[in-house]
N, C-alpha and C positions, 0 to 999 in steps of 0.2 A: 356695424353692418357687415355681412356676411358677404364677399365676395363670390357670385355667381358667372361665369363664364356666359358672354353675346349679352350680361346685361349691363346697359349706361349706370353703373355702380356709384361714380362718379356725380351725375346726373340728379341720383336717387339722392345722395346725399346734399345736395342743394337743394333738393325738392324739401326735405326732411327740415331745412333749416327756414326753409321759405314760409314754411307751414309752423313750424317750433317759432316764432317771430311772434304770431298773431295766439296760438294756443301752447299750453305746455302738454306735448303728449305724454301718454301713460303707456299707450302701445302704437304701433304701426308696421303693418304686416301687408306682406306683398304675396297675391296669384294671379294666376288668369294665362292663358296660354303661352305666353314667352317666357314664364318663368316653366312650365312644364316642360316647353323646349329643351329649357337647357338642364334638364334631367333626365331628355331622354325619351319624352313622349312619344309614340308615332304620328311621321305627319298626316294619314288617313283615318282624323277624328271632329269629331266637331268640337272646334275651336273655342267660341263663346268668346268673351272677351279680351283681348290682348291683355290687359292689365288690367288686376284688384286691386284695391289699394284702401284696406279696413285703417283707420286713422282711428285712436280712443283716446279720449280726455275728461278728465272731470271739469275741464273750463268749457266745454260745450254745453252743458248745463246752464239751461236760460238763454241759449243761441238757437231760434226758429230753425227747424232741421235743415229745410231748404237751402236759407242763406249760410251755412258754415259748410254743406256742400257744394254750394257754387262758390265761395270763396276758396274753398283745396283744390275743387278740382281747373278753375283755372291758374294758380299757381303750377299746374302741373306743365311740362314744355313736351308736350307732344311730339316736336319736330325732332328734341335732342333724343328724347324715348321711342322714338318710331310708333308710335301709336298713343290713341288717346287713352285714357283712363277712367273704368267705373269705381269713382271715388264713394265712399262709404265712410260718414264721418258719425259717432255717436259717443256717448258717454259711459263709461264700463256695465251701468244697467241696461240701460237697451242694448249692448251690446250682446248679452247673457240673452235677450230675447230674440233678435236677431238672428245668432246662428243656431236657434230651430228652427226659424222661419224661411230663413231666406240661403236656399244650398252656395251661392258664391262666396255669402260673406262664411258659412261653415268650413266650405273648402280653404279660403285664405286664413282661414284662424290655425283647423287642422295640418293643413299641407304646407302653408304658405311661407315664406321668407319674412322673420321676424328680423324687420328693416333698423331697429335700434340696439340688436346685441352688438356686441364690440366682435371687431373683426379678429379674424382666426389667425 
């Protein structure tokens, strides 16, 4: 994981292990306005969601979308990350369809903090 400055890196990484327990992920990629924060964004813009959080696995495969969403996204600890999280859980084919469809999960794929490379 890539250490990013105002973010619970820490945090991330428990989240990362919490979620890695129940699936083996393939990817997991971090955006959404706190992470633009801390690049620099200016504060007069529309915000959108504190935190992305695109999760890919091939063991989500035969897991009803809903339920492997609402399983990640309350492992997520809102209180330690100061905000809650629009969790995005799919399997690397929907995921390939997804970011035409859907611009946050595109933005966190392109922009986003790829939450599994080894730290720098």
């Amino acid at each position: 994981m890539t250490s990013t400055d105002h973010l619970n890196d820490r945090e991330l990484a428990r989240y990362l292990h919490r979620v890695g327990d129940r699936w083996r992920l393939d990817r997991a990629l971090l955006g959404g306005a706190r992470l633009a924060d801390t690049r620099g964004a200016p504060p007069q813009r529309e915000r959108g969601p504190e935190y992305v959080v695109v999760l890919v696995s091939e063991a989500f495969d035969g897991v009803p979308w809903l339920e492997r969403v609402y399983q990640a996204a309350n492992l997520w600890d809102a209180g330690e990350m100061g905000a809650a999280a629009d969790v995005h859980c799919y399997t690397p084919s929907e995921l390939e369809r997804k970011v035409e469809r859907l611009a946050r999960v595109r933005e966190a794929v392109i922009e986003g903090m790829d939450l599994l490379a080894p730290a720098a």
